[in-house]
C-alpha positions in Angstrom: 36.5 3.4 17.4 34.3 0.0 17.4 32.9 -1.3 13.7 29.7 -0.5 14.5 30.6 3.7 14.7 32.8 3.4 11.9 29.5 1.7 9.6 27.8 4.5 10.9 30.5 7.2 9.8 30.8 6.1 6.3 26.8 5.6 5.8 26.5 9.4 7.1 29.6 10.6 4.7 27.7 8.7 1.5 24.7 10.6 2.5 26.0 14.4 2.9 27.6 13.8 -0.3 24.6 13.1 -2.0 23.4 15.6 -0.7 25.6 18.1 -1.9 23.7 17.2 -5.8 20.2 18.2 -6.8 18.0 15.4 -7.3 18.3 15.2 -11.0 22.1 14.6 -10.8 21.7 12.5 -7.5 19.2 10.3 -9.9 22.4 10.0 -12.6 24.6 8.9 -9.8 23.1 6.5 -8.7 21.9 5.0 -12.2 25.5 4.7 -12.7 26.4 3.0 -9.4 23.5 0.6 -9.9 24.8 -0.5 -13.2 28.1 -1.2 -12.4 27.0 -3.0 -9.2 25.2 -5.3 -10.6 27.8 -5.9 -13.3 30.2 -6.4 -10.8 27.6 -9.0 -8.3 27.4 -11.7 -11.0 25.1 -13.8 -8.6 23.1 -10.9 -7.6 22.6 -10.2 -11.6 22.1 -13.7 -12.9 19.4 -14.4 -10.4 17.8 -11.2 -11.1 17.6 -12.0 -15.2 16.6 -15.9 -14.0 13.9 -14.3 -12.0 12.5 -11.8 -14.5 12.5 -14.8 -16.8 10.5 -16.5 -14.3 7.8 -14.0 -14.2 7.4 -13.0 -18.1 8.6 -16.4 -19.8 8.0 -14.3 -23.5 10.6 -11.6 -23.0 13.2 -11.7 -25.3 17.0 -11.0 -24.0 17.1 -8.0 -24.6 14.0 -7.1 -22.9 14.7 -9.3 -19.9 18.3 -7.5 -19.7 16.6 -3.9 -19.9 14.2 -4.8 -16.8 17.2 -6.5 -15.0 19.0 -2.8 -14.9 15.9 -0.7 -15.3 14.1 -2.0 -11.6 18.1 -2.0 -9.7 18.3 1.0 -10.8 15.0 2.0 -9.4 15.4 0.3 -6.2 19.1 1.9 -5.7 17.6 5.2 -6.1 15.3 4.4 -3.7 17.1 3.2 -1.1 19.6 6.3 -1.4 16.3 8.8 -1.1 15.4 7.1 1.9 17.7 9.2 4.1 15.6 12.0 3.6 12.4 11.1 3.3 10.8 14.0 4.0 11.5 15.5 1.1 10.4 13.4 -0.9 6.9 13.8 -3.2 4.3 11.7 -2.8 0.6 11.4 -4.7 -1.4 9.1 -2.6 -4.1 7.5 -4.6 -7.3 5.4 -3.5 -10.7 5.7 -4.0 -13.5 6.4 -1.8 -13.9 3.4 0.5 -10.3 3.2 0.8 -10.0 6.4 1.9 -12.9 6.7 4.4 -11.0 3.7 6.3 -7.8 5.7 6.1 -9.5 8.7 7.5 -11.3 6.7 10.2 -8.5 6.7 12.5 -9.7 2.8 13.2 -6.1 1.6 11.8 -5.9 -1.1 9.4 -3.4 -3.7 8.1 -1.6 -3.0 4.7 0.6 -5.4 3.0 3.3 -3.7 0.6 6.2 -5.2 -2.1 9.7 -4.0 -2.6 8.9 -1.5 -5.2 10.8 1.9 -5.7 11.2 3.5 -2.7 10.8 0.8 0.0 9.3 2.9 3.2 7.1 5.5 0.9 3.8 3.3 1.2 4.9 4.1 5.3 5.9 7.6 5.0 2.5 8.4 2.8 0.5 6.6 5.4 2.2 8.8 8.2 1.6 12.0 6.4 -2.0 10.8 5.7 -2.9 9.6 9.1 0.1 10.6 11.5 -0.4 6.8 12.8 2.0 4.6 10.3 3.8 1.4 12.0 6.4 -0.7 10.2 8.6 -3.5 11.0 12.5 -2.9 9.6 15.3 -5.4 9.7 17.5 -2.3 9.9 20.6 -2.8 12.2 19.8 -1.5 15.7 23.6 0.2 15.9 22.9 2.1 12.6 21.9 5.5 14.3 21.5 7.2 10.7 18.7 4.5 9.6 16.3 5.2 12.9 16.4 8.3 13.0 15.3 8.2 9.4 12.1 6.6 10.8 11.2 8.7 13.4 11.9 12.2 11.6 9.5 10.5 8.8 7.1 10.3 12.2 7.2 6.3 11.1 6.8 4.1 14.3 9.4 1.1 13.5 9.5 -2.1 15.4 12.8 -4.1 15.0 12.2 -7.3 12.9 13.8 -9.4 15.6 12.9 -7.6 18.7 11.0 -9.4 21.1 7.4 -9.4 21.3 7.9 -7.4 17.7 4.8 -9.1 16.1 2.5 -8.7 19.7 3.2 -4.5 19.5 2.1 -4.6 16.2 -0.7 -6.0 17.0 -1.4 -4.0 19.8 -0.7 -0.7 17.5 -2.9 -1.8 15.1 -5.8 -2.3 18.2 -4.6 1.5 18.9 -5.8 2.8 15.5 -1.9 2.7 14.0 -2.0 1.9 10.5 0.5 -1.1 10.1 2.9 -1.4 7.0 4.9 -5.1 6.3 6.1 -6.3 2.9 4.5 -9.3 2.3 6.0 -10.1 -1.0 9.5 -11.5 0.0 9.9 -15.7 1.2 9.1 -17.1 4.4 8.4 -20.4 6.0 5.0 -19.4 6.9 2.3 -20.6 4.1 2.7 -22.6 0.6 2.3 -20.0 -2.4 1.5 -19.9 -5.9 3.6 -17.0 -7.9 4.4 -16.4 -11.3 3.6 -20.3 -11.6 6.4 -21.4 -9.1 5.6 -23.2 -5.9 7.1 -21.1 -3.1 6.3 -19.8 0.6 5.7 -16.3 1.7 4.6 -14.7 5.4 1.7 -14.5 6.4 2.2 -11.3 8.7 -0.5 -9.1 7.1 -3.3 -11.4 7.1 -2.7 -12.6 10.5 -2.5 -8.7 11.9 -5.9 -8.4 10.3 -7.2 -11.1 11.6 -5.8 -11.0 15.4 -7.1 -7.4 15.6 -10.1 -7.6 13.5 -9.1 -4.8 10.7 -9.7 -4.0 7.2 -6.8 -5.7 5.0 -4.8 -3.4 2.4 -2.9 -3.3 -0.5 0.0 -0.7 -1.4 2.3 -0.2 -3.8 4.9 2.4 -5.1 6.1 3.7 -8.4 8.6 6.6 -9.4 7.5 8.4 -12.2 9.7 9.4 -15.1 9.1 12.9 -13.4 10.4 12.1 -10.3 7.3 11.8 -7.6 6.5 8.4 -5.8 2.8 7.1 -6.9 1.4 5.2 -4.0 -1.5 3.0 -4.6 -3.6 1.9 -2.0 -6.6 -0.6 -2.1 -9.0 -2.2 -0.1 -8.9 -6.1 0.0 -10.9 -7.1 2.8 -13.0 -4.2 4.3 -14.3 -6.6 7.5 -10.7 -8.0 8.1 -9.8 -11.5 7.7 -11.1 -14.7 9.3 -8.4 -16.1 12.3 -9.1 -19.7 10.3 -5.7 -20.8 9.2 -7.0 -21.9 5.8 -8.5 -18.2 5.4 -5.9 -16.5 6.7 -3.5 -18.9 3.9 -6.0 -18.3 1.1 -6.2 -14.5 1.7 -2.2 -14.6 1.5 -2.6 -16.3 -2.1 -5.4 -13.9 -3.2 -2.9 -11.4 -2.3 0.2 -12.6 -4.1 -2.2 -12.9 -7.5 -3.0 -9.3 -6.7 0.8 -9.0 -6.6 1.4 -10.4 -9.5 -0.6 -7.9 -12.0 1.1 -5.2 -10.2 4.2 -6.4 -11.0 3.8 -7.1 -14.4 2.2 -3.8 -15.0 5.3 -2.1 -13.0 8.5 -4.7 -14.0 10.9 -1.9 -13.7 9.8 -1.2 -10.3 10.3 -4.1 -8.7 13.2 -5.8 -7.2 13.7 -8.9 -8.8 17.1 -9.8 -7.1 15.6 -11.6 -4.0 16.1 -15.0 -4.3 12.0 -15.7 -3.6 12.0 -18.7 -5.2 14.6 -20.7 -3.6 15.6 -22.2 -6.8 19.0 -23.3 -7.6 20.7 -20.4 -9.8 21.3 -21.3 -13.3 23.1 -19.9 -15.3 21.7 -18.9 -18.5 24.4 -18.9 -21.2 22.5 -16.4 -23.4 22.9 -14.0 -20.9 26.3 -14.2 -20.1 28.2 -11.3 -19.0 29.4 -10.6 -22.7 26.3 -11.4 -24.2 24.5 -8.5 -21.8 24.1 -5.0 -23.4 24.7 -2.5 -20.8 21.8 -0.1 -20.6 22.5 3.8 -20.6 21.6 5.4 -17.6 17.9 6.5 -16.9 
C-alpha cells in the first residue's frame, strides 16, 4: 500500500469517527484537539499571539491569549465540518444590489479570508447560484478532499494545475461565480495591513478585470448557535480597470475592507499564517507558563 492510500485511509477513519458524534459533541472535540495543538506547535502558537498583537496593539495578555485559542479553535472546527458540507447551515446575507448580481447568472469575482469554515463563502455561492468555482491547494491524491468539492456541486481548480488561473477566467466569462482567498501573502502586489508593510495576490482583482465582472466581498462566521453567517458585498459593481496601478489599489481597498472585518470577527480568523513574513519573536510575557489555557467553547 503506497503513502498516498494510506493518507487517504486515516483522513477517511478521522472522519467516520466524527461522524459517529452529534455536532454539539463533534464541536467539544474538536475544541479540545485545537487547544492541545496549539500547545503542543509552539511556533504555530507564538506566531499566532505575535500576529494578533500585530493587529490590536491594545489587547492585554490575556485578551490576546483568549483570541489566540478562541479563532484555532474556530478554524479547527471548520476544517473538520468540511467533509460534509452539505450538511452544514448556512444564512446567506447581502442586500439588494448584491443580490440582483448573484441572481443574474452573469458570474462575478469574489475575494474571501480564512474565516471559520474555509469553503462556506463557496458552498453558499453554489447553493445560491449552482455556478460556484474555487481554486484549492488540496492534494490531488487525497480522494476524500475532491470529492468533498464536487458533492458540495463546488467546481475546484487545482492551485498548481496548469492553465489553473486561464479556466478561471474562462468560468467566470461562463457566468461561474469565482471564490479565491485573497487575504493570505504573495509576491504579487505591496500591501498595507494592520500597519505592516507586506504583499498579497492579486487574483481577485485581476479575474475581475480580465473578464470584466463585478468585484465581491465574503466573509464567514459561526455563530454561538452553530450556523455559518456568510456576508457578501459589492465592491466594484462595473469590475475593475486591467491598469496595473488599479488593479493594485483595488487589492489595498480590499485588504482595509479586510481589516474591519477582522477586527469585528478576531475569533474567526486564523491568525497563524505567517502573513507578514516577519522574523518570530518571542514574546516572554506569553511564554508557555505564562499562557492561561482557555476552557473549551
Amino acid at each position: 500500500m503506497s503513502k498516498h492510500q494510506l493518507i487517504n485511509m486515516a483522513v477517511l477513519c478521522v472522519v467516520r469517527i466524527f461522524r459517529c458524534f452529534p455536532r454539539p459533541v463533534r464541536r467539544r472535540i474538536s475544541d479540545g484537539l485545537a487547544i492541545v495543538i496549539l500547545k503542543c506547535a509552539k511556533k504555530t502558537r507564538l506566531r499566532a499571539i505575535q500576529n494578533v498583537r500585530i493587529g490590536m496593539p491594545d489587547l492585554t495578555k490575556t485578551e490576546v491569549n483568549r483570541i489566540t485559542y478562541q479563532s484555532y479553535q474556530t478554524i479547527c472546527f471548520g476544517v473538520i465540518e468540511s467533509f460534509w458540507m452539505n450538511e452544514l447551515p448556512i444564512d446567506l446575507i447581502a442586500d439588494a444590489s448584491t443580490r440582483r448580481i448573484l441572481d443574474s447568472g452573469q458570474g462575478a469575482s469574489i475575494a474571501t479570508m480564512h474565516m471559520s469554515c474555509y469553503e462556506i463563502v463557496s458552498l453558499a455561492i453554489a447553493r445560491m447560484t449552482g455556478k460556484s468555482t474555487t481554486m484549492s491547494n488540496i492534494p490531488p491524491f487525497l480522494n476524500a478532499g475532491i470529492r468533498v468539492y464536487k458533492e458540495a456541486g463546488i467546481n475546484c481548480i487545482h492551485k498548481r494545475e496548469k492553465g489553473g488561473f486561464l479556466k478561471l477566467v474562462q468560468a467566470i466569462k461562463q457566468g461561474q461565480f469565482v471564490t479565491l482567498h485573497a487575504d493570505h501573502f504573495a509576491d504579487d502586489t505591496e500591501l498595507t495591513f494592520f500597519g505592516q508593510s507586506t504583499k498579497g495576490p492579486c487574483g481577485a482583482a485581476m479575474l475581475s478585470a480580465l473578464a470584466n465582472r463585478p468585484l465581491l466581498i465574503a466573509y464567514a462566521t459561526l455563530t454561538s448557535e452553530g450556523r455559518y453567517q456568510v456576508y457578501i458585498e459589492t465592491f466594484s459593481e462595473t469590475g475593475v480597470s486591467r491598469d496595473k496601478s488599479v488593479i493594485s489599489a483595488t487589492m489595498q481597498s480590499v485588504y482595509d475592507r479586510f481589516e474591519t472585518i477582522i477586527l469585528q470577527h478576531p475569533e474567526q480568523w486564523y491568525w497563524s499564517y505567517n502573513r507578514w513574513r516577519t522574523p518570530l519573536a518571542i514574546p516572554q510575557s506569553n511564554s508557555t507558563s505564562s499562557e492561561a489555557t482557555p476552557t473549551n467553547a
